[in-house]
C-alpha positions as CSV (number, residue, x, y, z in Angstrom):
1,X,-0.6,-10.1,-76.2
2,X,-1.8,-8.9,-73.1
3,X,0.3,-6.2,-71.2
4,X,0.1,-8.1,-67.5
5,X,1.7,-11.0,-69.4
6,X,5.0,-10.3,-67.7
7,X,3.4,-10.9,-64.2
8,X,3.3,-14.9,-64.9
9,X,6.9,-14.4,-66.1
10,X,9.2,-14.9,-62.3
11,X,13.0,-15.3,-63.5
12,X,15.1,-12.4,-65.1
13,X,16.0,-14.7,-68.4
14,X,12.3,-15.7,-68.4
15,X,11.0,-12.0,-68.5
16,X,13.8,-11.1,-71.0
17,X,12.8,-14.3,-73.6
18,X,8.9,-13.0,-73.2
19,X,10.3,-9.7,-74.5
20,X,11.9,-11.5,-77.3
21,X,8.8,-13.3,-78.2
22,X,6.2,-10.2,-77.9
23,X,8.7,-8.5,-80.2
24,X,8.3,-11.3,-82.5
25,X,4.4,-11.9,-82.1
26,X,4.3,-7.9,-83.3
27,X,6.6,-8.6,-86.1
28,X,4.2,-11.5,-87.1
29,X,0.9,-8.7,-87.1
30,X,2.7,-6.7,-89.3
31,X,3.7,-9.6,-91.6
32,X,0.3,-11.2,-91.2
33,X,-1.2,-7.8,-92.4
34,X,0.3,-8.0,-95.9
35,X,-1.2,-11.3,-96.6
36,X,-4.0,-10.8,-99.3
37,X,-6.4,-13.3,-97.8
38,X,-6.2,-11.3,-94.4
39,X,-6.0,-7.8,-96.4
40,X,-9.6,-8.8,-97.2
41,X,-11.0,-10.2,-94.1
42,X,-9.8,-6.0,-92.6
43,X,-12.2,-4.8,-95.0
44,X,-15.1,-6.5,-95.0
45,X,-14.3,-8.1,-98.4
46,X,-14.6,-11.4,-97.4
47,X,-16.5,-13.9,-98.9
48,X,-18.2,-17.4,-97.7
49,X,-16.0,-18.7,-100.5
50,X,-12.9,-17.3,-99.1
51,X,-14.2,-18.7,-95.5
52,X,-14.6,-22.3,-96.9
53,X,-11.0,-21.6,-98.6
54,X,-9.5,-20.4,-95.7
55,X,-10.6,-23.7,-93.9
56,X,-9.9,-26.0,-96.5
57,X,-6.5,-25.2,-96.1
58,X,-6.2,-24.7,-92.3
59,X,-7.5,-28.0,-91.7
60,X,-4.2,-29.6,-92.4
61,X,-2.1,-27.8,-90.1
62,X,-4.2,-28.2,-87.5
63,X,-4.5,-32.4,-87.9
64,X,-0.7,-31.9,-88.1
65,X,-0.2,-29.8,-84.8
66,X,-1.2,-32.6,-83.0
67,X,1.7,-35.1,-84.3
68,X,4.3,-32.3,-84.0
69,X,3.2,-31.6,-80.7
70,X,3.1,-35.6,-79.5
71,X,6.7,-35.6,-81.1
72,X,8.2,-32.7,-78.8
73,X,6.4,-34.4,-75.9
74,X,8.1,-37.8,-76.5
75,X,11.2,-35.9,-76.9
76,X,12.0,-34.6,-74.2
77,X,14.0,-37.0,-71.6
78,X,13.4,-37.6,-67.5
79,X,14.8,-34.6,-66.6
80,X,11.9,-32.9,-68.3
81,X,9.2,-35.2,-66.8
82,X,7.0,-32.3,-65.8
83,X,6.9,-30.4,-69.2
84,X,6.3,-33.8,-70.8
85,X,3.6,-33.9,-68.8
86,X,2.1,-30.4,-69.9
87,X,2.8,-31.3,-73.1
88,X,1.2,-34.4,-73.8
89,X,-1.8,-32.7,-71.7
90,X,-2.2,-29.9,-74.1
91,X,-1.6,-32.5,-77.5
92,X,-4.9,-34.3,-75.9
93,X,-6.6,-31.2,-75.3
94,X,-6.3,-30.3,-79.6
95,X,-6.0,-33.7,-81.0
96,X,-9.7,-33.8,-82.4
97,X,-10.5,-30.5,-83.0
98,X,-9.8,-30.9,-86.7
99,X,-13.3,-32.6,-86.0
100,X,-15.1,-28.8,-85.5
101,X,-13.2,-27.6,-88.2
102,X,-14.8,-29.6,-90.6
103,X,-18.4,-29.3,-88.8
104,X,-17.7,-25.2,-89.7
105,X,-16.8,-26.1,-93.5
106,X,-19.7,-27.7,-93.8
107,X,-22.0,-25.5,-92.3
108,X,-20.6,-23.0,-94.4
109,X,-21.6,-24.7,-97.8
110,X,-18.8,-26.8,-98.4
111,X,-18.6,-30.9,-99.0
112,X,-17.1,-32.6,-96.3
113,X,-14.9,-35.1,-98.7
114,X,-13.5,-32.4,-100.1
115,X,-12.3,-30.8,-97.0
116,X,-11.1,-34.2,-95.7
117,X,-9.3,-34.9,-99.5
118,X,-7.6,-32.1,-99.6
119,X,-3.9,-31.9,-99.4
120,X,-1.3,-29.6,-97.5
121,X,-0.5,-26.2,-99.1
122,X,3.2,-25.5,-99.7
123,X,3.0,-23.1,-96.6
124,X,1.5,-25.9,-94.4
125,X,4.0,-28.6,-95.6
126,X,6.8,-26.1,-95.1
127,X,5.5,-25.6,-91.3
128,X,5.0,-29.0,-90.7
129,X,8.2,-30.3,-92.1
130,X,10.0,-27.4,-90.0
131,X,7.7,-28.5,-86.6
132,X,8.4,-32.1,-87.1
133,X,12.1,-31.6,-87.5
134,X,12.3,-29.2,-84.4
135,X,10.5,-31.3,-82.6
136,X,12.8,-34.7,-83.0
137,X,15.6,-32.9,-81.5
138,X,16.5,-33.9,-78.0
139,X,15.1,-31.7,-75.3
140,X,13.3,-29.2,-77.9
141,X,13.0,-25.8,-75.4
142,X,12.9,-23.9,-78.6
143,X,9.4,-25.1,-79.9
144,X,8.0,-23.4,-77.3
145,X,8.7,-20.9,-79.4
146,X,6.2,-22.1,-81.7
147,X,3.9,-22.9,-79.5
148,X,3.8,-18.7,-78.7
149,X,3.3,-17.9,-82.0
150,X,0.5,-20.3,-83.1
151,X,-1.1,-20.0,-79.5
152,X,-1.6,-16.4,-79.4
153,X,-3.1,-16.6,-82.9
154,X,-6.0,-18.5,-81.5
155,X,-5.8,-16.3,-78.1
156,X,-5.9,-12.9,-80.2
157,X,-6.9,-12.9,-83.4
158,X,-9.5,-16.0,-83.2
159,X,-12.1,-14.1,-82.0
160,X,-11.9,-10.9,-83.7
161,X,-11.5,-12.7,-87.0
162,X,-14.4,-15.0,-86.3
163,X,-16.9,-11.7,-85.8
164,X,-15.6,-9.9,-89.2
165,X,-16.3,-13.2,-91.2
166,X,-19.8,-13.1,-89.6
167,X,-20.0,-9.5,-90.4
168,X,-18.7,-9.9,-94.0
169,X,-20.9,-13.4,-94.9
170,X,-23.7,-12.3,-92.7
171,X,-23.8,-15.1,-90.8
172,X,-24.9,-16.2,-87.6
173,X,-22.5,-17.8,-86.2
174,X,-23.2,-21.2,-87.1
175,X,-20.3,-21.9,-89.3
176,X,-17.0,-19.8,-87.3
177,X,-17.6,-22.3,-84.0
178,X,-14.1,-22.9,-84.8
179,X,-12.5,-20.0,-84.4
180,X,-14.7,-18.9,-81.3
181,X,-13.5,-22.1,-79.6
182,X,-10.3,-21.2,-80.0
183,X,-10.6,-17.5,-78.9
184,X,-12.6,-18.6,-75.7
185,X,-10.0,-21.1,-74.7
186,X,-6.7,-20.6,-75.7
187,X,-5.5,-18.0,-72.7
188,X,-5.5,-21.0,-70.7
189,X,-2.9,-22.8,-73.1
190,X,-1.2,-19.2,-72.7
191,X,-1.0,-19.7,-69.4
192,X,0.5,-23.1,-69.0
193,X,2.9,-21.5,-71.6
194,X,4.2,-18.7,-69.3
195,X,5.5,-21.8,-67.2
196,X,7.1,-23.7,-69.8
197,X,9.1,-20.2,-70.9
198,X,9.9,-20.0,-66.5
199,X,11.2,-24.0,-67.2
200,X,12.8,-24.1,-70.1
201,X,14.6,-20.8,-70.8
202,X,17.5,-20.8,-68.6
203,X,20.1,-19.6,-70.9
204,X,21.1,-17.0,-73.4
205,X,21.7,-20.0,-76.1
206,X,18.2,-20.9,-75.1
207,X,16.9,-17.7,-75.2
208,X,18.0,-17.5,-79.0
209,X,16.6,-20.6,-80.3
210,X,13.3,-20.3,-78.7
211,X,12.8,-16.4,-80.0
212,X,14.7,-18.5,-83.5
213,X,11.7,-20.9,-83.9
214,X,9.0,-18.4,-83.2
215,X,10.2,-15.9,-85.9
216,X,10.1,-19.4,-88.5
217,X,7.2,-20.3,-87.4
218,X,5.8,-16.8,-87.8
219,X,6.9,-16.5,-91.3
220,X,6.2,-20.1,-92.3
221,X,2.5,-19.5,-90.5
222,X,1.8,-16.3,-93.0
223,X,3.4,-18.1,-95.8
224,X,0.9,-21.1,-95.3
225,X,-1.9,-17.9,-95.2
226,X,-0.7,-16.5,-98.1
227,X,-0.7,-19.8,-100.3
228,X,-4.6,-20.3,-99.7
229,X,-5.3,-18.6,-102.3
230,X,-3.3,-20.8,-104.9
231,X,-5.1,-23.7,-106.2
232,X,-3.2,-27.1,-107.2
């Protein structure tokens, strides 16, 4: 994450929960550094096949982030009107871009009903199940949480991943729109998420279930990672 992070950050239980969470997000490198798939991409071992795998699989958490992010909007009650709000905004914002991922599968050799066929890998339904579940509680501050975790992937890593599997499959470009998308515009969903952290942690107890739910999420992300290279 970026080091002038903590200058969006106002209240003293705010700026400790975003040291929680960068300690986290570095705990989720290092973990995210041991997967194979990603062990690969480092150096320059990647293939198109392993691009069109990678995708395959990713498409289904990212139709599912959408429904787990509508759910923790509709939970929270009046009270929480204005993170509603930011909420649903940001579930619009993402609710089609499933849509590009399979443009990028496509472009990269692959056939679109099979992308569109395929089912969730036992990382993905492990996430999702853990995201819906999180997010049907009452008032879920915690998923916020989440929301850091799977947010600064896009923010920091996106990018950077999308130019080594260029590099590696000596592409163009054409096929990792995707992942550039997502590197270009996800420090605005950052930013709207320094808020949220401002609003919604206002306690210790708080405090621990957000930092809680980005540590699962973390290791349910990498797990999801790690199972793209198991076929069913």
């Amino acid at each position: 994450m970026s080091e002038n992070t903590s200058e969006h950050i106002l209240t003293p239980q705010g700026q400790q929960c975003l040291q929680a969470l960068m300690r986290t997000w570095f705990e989720f490198e290092r973990q995210l550094g041991r997967v194979p798939l990603i062990q690969r991409l480092e150096r320059g071992q990647f293939s198109q096949a392993d691009y069109r795998q990678l995708l395959l699989n990713w498409r289904q958490q990212v139709i599912e982030g959408s429904r787990w992010i509508s759910r923790c909007a509709s939970s929270f009650d009046r009270d929480y009107s204005d993170v509603r709000s930011v909420i649903i905004g940001h579930a619009r914002e993402e609710h089609r871009d499933y849509e590009m991922l399979e443009q990028d599968f496509v472009a990269a050799g692959g056939e679109l009903t099979a992308i569109q066929q395929a089912s969730r890998n036992v990382g993905t339904e492990a996430l999702h199940g853990f995201l819906m579940y999180r997010a049907s509680q009452t008032n879920p501050a915690d998923l916020i949480g989440a929301m850091w975790i799977i947010e600064g992937l896009g923010q920091k890593m996106a990018s950077s991943w999308a130019e080594q599997i260029d590099k590696s499959t000596k592409s163009d470009g054409s096929f990792t729109r995707f992942m550039r998308y997502h590197g270009a515009n996800d420090d605005d969903h950052m930013q709207k998420l320094y808020q949220l952290i401002d609003r919604l942690c206002q306690s210790p107890d708080q405090l621990s279930t957000i930092v809680r739910t980005a540590r699962v999420t973390a290791r349910l992300y990498c797990l999801q990672l790690e199972e793209v290279d198991n076929e069913y």
